[in-house]
N, CA, C and O atoms as a GROMACS GRO file, in nm:
protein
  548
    1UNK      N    1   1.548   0.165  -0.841
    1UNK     CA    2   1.456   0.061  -0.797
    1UNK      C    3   1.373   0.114  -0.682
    1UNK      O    4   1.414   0.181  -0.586
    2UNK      N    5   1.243   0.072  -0.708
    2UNK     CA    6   1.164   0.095  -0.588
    2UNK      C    7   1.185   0.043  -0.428
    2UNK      O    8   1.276  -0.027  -0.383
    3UNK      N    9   1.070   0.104  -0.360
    3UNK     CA   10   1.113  -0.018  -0.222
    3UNK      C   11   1.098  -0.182  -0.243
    3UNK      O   12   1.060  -0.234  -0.348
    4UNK      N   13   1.130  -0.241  -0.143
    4UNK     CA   14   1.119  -0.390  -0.159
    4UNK      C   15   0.942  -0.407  -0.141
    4UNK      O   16   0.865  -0.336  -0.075
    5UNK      N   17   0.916  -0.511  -0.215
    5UNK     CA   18   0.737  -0.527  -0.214
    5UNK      C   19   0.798  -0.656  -0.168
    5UNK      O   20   0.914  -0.686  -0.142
    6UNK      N   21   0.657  -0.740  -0.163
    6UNK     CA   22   0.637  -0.871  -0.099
    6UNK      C   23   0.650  -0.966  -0.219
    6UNK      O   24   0.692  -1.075  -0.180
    7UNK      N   25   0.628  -0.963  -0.360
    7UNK     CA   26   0.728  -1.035  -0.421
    7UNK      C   27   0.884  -1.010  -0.457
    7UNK      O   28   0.943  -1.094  -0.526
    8UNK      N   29   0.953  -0.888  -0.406
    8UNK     CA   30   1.098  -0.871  -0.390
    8UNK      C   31   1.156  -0.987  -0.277
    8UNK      O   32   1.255  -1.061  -0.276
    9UNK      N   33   1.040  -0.964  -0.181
    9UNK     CA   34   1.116  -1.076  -0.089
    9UNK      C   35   1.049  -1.232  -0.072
    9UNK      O   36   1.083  -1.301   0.024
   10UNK      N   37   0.968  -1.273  -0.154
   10UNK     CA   38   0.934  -1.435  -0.199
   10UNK      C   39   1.074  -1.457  -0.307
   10UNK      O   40   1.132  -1.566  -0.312
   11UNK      N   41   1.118  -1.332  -0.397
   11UNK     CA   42   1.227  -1.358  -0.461
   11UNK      C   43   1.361  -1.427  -0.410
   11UNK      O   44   1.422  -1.528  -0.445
   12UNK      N   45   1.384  -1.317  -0.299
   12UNK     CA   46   1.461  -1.324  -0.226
   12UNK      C   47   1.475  -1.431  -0.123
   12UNK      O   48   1.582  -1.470  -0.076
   13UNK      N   49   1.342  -1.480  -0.089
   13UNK     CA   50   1.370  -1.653   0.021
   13UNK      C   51   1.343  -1.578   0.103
   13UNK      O   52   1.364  -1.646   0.203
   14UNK      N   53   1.300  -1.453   0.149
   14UNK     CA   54   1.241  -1.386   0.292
   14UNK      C   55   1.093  -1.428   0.298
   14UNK      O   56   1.039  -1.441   0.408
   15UNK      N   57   1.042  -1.443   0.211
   15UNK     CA   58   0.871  -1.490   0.232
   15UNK      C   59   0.802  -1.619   0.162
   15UNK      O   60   0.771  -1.626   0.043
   16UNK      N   61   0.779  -1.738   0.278
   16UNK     CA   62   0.753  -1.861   0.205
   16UNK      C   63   0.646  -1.857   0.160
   16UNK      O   64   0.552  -1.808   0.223
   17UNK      N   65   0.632  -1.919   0.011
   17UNK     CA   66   0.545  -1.940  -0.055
   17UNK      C   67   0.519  -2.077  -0.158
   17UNK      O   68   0.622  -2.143  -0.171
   18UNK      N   69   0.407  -2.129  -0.228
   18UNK     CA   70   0.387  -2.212  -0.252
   18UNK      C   71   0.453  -2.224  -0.434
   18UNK      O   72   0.370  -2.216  -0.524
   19UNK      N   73   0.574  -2.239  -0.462
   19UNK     CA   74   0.624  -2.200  -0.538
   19UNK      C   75   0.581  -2.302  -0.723
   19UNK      O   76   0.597  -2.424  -0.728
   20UNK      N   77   0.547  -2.246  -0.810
   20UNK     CA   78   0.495  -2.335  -0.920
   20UNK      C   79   0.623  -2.339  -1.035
   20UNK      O   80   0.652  -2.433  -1.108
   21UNK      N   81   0.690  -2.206  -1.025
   21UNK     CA   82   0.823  -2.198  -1.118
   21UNK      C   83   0.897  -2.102  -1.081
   21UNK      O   84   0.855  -2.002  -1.023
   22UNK      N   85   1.052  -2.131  -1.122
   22UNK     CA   86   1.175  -2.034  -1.092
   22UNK      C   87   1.277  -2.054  -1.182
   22UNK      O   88   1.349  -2.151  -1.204
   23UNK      N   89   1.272  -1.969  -1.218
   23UNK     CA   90   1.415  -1.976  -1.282
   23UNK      C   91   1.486  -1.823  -1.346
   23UNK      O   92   1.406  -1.729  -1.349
   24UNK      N   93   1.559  -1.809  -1.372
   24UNK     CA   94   1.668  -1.703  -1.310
   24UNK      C   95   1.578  -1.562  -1.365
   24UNK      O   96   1.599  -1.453  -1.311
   25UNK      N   97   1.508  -1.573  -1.442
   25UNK     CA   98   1.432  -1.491  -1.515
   25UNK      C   99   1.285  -1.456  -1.434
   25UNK      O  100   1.273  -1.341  -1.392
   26UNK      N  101   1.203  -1.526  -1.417
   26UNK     CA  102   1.082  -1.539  -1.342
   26UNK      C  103   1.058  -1.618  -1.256
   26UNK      O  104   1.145  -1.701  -1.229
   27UNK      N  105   0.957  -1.618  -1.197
   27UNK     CA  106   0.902  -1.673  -1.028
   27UNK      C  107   0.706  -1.683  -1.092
   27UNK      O  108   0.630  -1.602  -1.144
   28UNK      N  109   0.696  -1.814  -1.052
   28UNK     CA  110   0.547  -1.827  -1.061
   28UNK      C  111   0.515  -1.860  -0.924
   28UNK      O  112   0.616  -1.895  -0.862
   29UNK      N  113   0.389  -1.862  -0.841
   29UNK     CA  114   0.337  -1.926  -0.698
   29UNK      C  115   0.180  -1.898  -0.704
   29UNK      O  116   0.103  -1.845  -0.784
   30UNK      N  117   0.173  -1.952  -0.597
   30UNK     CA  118   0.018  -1.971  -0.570
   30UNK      C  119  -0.016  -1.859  -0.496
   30UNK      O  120   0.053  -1.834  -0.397
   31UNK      N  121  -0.118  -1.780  -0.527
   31UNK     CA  122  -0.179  -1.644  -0.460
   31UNK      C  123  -0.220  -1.656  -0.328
   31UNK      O  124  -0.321  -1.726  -0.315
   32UNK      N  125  -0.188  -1.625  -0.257
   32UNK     CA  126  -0.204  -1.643  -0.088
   32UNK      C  127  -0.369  -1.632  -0.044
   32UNK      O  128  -0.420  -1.685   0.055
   33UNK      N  129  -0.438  -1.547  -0.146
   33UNK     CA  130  -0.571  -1.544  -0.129
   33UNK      C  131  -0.643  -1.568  -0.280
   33UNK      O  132  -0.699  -1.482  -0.348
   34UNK      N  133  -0.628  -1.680  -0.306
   34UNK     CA  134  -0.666  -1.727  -0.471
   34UNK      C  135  -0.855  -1.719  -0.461
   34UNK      O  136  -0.940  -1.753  -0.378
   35UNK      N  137  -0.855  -1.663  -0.578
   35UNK     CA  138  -1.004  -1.644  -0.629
   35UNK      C  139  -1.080  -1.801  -0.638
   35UNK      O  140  -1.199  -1.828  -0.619
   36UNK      N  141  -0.985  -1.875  -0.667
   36UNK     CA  142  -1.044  -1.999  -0.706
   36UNK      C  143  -0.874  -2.107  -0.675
   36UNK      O  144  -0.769  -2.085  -0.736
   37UNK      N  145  -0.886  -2.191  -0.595
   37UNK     CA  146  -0.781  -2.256  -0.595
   37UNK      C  147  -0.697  -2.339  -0.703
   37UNK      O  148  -0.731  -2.429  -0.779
   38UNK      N  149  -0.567  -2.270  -0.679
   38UNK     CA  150  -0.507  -2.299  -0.801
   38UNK      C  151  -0.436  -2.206  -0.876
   38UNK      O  152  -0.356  -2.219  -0.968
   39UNK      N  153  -0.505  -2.063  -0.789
   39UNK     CA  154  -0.449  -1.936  -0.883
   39UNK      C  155  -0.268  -1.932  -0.838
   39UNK      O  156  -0.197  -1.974  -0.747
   40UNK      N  157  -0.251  -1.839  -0.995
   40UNK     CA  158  -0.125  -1.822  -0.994
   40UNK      C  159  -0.061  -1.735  -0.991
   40UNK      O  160  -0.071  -1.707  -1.110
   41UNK      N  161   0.016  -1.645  -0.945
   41UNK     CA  162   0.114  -1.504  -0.976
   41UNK      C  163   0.222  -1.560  -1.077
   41UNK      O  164   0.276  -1.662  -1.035
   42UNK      N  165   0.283  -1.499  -1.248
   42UNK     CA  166   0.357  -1.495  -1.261
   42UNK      C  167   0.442  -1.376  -1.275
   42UNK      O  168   0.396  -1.281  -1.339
   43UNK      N  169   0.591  -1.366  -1.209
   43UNK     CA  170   0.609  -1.238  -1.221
   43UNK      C  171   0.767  -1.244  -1.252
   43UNK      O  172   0.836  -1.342  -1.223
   44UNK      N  173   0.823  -1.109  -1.324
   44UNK     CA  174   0.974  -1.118  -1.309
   44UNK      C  175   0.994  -1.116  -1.218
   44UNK      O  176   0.924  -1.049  -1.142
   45UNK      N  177   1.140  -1.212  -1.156
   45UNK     CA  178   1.196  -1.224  -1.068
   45UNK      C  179   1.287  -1.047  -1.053
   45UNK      O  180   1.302  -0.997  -0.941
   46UNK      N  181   1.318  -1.002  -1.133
   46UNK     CA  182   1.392  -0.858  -1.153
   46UNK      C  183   1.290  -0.782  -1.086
   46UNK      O  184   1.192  -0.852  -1.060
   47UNK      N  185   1.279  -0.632  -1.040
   47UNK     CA  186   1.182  -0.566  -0.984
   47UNK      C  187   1.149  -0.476  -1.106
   47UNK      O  188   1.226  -0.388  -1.146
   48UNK      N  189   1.066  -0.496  -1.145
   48UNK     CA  190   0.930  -0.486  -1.212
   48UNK      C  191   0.829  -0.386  -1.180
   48UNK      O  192   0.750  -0.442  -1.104
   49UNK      N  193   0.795  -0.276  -1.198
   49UNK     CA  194   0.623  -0.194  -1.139
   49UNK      C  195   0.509  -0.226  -1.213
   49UNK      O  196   0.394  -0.262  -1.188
   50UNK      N  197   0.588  -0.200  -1.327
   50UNK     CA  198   0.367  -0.274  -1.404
   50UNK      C  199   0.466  -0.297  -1.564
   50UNK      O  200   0.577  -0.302  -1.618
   51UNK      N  201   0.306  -0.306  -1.577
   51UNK     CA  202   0.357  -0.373  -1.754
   51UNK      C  203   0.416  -0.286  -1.863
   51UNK      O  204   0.501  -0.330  -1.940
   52UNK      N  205   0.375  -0.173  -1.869
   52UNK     CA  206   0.446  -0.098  -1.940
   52UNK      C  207   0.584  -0.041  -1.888
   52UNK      O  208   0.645   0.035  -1.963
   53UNK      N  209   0.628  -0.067  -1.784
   53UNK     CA  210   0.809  -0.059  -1.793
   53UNK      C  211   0.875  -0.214  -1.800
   53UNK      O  212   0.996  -0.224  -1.780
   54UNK      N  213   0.794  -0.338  -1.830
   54UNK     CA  214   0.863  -0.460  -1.853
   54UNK      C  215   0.952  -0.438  -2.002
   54UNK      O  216   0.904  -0.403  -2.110
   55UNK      N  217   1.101  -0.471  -1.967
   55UNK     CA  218   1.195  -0.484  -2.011
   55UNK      C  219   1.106  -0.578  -2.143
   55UNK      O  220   1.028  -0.670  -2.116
   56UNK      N  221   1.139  -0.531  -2.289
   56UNK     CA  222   1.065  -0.587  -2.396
   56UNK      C  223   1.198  -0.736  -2.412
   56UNK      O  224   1.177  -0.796  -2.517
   57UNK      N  225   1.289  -0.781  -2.351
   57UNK     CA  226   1.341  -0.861  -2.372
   57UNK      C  227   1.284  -0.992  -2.225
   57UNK      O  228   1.316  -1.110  -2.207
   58UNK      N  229   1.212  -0.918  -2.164
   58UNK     CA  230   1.136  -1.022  -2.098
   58UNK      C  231   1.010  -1.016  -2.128
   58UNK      O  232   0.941  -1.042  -2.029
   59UNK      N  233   0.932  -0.988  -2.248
   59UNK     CA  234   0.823  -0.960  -2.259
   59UNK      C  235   0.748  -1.152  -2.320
   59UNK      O  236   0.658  -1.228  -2.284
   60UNK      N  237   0.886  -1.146  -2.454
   60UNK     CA  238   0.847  -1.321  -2.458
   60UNK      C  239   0.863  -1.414  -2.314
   60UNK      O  240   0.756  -1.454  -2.267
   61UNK      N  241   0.937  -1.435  -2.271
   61UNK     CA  242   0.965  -1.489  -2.153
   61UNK      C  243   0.825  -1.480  -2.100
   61UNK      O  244   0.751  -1.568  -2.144
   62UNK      N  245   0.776  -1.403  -2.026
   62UNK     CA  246   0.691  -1.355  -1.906
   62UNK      C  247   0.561  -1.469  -1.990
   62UNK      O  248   0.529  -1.581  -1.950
   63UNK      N  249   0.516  -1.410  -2.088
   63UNK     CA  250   0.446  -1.428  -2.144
   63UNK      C  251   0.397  -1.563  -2.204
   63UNK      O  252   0.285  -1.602  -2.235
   64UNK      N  253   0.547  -1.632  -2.210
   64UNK     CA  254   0.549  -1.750  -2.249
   64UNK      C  255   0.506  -1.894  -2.128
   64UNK      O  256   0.466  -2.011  -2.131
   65UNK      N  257   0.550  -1.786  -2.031
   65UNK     CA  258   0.540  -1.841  -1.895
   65UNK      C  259   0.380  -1.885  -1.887
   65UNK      O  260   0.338  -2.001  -1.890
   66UNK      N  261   0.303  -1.766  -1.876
   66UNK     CA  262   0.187  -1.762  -1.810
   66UNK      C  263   0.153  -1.821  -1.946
   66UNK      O  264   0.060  -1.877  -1.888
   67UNK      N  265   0.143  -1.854  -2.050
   67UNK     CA  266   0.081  -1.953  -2.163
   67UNK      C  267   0.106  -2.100  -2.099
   67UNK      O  268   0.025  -2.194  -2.097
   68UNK      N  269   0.255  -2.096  -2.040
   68UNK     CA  270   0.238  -2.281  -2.016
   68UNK      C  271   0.161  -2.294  -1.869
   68UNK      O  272   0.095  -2.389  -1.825
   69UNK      N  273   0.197  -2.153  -1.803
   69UNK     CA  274   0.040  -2.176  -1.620
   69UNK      C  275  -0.068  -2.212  -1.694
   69UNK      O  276  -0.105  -2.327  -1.671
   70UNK      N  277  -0.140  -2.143  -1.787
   70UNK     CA  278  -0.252  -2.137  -1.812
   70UNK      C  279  -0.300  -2.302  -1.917
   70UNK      O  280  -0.408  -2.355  -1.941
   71UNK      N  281  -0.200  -2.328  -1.944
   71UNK     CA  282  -0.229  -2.528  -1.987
   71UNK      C  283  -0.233  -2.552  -1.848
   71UNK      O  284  -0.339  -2.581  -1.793
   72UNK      N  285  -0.113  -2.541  -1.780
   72UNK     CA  286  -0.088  -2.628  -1.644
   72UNK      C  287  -0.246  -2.650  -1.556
   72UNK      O  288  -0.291  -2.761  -1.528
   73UNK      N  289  -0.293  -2.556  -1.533
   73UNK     CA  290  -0.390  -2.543  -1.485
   73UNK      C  291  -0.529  -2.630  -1.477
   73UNK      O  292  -0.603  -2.676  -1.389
   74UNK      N  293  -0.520  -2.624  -1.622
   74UNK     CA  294  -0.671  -2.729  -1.739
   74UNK      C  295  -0.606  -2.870  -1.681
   74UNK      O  296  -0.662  -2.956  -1.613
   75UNK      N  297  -0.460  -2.865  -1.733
   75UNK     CA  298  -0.415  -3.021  -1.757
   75UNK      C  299  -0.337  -3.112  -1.577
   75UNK      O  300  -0.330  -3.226  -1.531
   76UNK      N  301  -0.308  -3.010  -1.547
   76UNK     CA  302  -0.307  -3.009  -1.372
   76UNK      C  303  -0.411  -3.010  -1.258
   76UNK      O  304  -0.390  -3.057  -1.146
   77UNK      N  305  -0.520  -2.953  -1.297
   77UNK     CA  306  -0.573  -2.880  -1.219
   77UNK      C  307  -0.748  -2.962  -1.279
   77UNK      O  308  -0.846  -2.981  -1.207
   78UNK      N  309  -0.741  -2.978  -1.353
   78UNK     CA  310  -0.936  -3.075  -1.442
   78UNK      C  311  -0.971  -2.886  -1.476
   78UNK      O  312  -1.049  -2.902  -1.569
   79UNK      N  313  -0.961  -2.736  -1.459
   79UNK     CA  314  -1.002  -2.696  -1.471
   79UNK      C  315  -1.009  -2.672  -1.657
   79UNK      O  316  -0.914  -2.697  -1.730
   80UNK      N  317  -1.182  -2.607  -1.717
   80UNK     CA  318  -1.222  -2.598  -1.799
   80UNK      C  319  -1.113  -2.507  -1.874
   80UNK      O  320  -1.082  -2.549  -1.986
   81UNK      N  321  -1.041  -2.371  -1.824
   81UNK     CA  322  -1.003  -2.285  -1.901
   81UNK      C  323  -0.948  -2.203  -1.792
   81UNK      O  324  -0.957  -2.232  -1.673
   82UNK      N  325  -0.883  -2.084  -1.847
   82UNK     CA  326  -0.860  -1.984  -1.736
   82UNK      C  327  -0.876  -1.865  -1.767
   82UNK      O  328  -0.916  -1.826  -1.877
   83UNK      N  329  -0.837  -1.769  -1.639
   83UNK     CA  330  -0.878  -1.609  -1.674
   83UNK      C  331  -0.726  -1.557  -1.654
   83UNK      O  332  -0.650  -1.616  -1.578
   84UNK      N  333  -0.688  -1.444  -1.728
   84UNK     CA  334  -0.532  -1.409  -1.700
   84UNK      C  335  -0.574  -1.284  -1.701
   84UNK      O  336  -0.667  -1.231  -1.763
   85UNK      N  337  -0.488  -1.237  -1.618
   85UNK     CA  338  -0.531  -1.047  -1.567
   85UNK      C  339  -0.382  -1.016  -1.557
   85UNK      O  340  -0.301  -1.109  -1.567
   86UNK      N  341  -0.332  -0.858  -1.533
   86UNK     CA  342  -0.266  -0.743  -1.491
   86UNK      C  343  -0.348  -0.686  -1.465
   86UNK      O  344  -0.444  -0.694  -1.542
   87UNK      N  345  -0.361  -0.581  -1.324
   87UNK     CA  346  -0.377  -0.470  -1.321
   87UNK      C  347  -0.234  -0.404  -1.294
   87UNK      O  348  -0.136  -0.448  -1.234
   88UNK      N  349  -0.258  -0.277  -1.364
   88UNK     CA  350  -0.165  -0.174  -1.367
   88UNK      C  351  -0.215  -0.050  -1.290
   88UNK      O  352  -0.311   0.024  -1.310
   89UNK      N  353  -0.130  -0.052  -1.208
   89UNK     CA  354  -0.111   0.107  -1.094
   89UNK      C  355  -0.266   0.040  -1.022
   89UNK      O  356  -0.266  -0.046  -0.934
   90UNK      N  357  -0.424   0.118  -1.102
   90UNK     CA  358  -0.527   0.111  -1.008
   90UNK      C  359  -0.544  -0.044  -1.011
   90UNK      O  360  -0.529  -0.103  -1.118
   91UNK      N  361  -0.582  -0.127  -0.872
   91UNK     CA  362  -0.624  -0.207  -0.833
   91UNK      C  363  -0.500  -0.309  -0.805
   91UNK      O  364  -0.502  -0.430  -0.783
   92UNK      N  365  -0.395  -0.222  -0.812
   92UNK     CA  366  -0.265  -0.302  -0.817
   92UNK      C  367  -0.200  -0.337  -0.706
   92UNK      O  368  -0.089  -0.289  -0.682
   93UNK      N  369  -0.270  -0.441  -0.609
   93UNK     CA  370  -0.208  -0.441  -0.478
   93UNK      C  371  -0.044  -0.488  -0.449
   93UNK      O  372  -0.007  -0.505  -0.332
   94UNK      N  373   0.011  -0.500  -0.515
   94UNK     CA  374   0.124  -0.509  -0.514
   94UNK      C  375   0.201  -0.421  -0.627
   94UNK      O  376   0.150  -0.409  -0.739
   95UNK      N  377   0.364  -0.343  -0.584
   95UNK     CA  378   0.369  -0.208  -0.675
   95UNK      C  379   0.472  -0.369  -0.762
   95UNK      O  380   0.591  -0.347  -0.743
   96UNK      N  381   0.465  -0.421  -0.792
   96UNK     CA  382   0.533  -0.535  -0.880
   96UNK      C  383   0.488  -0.618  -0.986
   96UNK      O  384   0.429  -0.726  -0.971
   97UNK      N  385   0.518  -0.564  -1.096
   97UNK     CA  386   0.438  -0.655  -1.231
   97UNK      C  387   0.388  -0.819  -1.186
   97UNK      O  388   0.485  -0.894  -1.171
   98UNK      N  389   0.292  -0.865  -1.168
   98UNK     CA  390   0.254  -0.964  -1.153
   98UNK      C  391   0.142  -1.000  -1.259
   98UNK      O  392   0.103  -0.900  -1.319
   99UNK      N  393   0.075  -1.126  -1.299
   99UNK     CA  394  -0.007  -1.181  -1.417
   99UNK      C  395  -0.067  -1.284  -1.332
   99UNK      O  396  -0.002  -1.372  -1.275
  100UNK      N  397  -0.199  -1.269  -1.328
  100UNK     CA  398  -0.267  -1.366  -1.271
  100UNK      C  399  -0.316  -1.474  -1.365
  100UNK      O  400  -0.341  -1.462  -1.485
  101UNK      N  401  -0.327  -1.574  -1.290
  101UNK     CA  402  -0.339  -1.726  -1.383
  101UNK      C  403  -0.431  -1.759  -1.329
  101UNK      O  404  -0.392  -1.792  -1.217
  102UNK      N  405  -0.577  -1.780  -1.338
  102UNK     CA  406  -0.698  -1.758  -1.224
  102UNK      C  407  -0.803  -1.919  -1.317
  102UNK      O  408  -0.884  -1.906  -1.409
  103UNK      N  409  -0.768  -2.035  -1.257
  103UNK     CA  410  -0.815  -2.195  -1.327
  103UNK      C  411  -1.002  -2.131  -1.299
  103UNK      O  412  -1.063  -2.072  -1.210
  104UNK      N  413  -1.028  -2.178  -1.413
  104UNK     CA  414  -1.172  -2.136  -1.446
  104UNK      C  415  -1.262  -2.292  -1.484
  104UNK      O  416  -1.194  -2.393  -1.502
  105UNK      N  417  -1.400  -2.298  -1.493
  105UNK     CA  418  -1.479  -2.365  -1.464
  105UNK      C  419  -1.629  -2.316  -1.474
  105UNK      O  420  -1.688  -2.250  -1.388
  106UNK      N  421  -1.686  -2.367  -1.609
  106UNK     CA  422  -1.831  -2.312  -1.608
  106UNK      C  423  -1.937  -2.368  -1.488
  106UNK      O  424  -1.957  -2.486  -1.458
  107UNK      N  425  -2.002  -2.241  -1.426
  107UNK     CA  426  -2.053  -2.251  -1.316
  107UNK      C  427  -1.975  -2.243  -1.183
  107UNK      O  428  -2.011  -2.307  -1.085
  108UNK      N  429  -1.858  -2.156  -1.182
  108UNK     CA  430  -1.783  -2.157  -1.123
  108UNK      C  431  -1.832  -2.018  -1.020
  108UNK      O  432  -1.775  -1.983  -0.917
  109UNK      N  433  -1.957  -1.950  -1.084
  109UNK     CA  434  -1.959  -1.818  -0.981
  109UNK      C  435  -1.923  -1.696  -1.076
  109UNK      O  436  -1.999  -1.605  -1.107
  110UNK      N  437  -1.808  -1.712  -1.112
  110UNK     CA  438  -1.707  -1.590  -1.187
  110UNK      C  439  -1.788  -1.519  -1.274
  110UNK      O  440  -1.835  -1.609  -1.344
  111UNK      N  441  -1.837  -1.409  -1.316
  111UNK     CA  442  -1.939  -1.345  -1.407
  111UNK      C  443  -1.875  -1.250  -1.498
  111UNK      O  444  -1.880  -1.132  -1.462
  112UNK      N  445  -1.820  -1.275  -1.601
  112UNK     CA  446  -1.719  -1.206  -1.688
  112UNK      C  447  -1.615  -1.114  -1.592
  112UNK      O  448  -1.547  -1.138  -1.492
  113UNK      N  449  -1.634  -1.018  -1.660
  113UNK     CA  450  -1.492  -0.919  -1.528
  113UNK      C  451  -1.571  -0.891  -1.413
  113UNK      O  452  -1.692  -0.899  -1.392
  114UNK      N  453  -1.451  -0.847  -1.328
  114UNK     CA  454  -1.477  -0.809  -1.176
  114UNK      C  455  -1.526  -0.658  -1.138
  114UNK      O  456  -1.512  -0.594  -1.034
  115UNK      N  457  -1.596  -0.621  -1.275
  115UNK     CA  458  -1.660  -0.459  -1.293
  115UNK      C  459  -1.785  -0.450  -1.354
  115UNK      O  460  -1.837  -0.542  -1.417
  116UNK      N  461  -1.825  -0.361  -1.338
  116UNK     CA  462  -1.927  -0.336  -1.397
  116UNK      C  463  -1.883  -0.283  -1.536
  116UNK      O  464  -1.794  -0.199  -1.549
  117UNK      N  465  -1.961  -0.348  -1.654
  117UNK     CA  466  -1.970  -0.281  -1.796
  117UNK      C  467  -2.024  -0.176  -1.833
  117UNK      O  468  -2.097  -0.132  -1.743
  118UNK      N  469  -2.023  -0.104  -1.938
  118UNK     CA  470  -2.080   0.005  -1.980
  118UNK      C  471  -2.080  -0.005  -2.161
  118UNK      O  472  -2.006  -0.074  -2.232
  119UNK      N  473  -2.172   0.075  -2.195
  119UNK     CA  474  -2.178   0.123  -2.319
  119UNK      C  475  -2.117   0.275  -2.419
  119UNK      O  476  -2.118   0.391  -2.379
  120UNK      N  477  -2.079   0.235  -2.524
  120UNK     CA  478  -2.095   0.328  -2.530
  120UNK      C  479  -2.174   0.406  -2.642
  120UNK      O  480  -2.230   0.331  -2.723
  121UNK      N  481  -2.192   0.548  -2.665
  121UNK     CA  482  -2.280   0.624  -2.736
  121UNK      C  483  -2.247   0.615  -2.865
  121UNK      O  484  -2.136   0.572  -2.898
  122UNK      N  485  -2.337   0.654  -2.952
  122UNK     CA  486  -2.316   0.675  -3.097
  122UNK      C  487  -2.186   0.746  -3.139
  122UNK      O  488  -2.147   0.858  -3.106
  123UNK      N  489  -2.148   0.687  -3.192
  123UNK     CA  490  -2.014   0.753  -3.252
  123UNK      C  491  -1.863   0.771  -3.169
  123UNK      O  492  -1.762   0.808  -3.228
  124UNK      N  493  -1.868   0.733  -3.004
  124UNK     CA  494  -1.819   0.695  -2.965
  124UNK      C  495  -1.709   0.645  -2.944
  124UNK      O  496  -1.620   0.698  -2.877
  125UNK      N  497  -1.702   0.490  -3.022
  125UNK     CA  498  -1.625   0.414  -3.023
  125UNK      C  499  -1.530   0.455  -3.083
  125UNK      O  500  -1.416   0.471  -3.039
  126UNK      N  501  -1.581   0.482  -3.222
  126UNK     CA  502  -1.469   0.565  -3.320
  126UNK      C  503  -1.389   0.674  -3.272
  126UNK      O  504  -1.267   0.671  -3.284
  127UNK      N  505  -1.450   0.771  -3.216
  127UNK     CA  506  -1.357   0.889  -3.123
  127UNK      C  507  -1.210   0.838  -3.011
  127UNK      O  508  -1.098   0.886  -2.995
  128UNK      N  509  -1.288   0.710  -2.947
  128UNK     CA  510  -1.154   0.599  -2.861
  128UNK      C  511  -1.049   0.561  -2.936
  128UNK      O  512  -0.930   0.589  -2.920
  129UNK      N  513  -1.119   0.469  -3.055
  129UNK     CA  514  -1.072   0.417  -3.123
  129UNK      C  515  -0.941   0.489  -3.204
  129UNK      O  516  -0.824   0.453  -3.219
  130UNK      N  517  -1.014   0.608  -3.249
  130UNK     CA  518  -0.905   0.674  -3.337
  130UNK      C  519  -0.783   0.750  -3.224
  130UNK      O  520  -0.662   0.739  -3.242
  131UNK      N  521  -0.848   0.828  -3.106
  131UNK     CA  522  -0.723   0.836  -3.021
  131UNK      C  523  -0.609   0.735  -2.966
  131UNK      O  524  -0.490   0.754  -2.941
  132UNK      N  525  -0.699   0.610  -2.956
  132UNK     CA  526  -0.550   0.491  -2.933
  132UNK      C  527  -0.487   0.507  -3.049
  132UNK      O  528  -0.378   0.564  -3.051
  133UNK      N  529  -0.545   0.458  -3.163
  133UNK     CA  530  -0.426   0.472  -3.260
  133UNK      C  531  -0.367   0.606  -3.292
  133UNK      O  532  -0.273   0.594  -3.370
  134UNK      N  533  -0.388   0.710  -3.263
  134UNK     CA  534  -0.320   0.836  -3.278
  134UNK      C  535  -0.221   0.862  -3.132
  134UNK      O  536  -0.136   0.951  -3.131
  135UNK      N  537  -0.238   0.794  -3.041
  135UNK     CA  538  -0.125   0.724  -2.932
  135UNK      C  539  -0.058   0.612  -2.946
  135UNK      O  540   0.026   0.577  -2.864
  136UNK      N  541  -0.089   0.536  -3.062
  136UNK     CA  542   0.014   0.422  -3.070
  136UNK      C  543   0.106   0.401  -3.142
  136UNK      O  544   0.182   0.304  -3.141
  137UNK      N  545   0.105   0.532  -3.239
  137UNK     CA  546   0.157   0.586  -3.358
  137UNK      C  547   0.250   0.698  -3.320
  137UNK      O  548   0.309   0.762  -3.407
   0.00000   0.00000   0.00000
């Protein structure tokens, strides 16, 4: 296990937070600096680094979770819809699998992702394309 991060110790009852769900498996709360109020962290309560080492027996779980944040939100919250993110490793301010639950609202500001897009060239796609699946295989 890694060092302790700052959701090891909201786990743990060392860091108060605005808590939305718990239970022995996962921890949901409110993001201390939410994009839009309302946002959510869901994360395993277990220590976790990113998504590709989540234990595939918490993969329904986790997942199932942030499906009922993301009603909660619309049906809690009046918001229109929501945005759900991971970042993994880059942009990952915390080293702890977390899933953002981010209550959305047309005219809300938000302008598709938080990056700039790109294109790509002729023939391209297919070259990506065929290396994921020759990595997923």
């Amino acid at each position: 296990m890694s060092e302790p991060d700052i959701i090891c110790g909201i786990v743990a009852g060392e860091i108060v937070t605005e808590l939305v769900h718990r239970d022995e498996q996962l921890i949901a709360f409110l993001d201390h600096r939410p994009v839009f109020k309302g946002h959510v962290l869901v994360c395993p309560v277990r220590h976790v680094g990113t998504l590709p080492e989540l234990p595939s027996e918490l993969v329904t779980p986790l997942f199932t979770l942030v499906q009922r944040v993301s009603t909660a939100v619309v049906d809690g919250l009046g918001a229109e819809g929501s945005f759900t993110g991971i970042n993994t490793v880059v942009s990952q301010s915390v080293p702890h699998l977390h899933v953002h639950v981010i209550p959305r609202s047309k005219g809300d500001g938000l302008r598709g992702f938080f990056w700039p897009r790109t294109r790509y060239a002729e023939g391209e796609a297919a070259d990506y394309a065929a290396r994921l699946r020759a990595a997923l295989s």
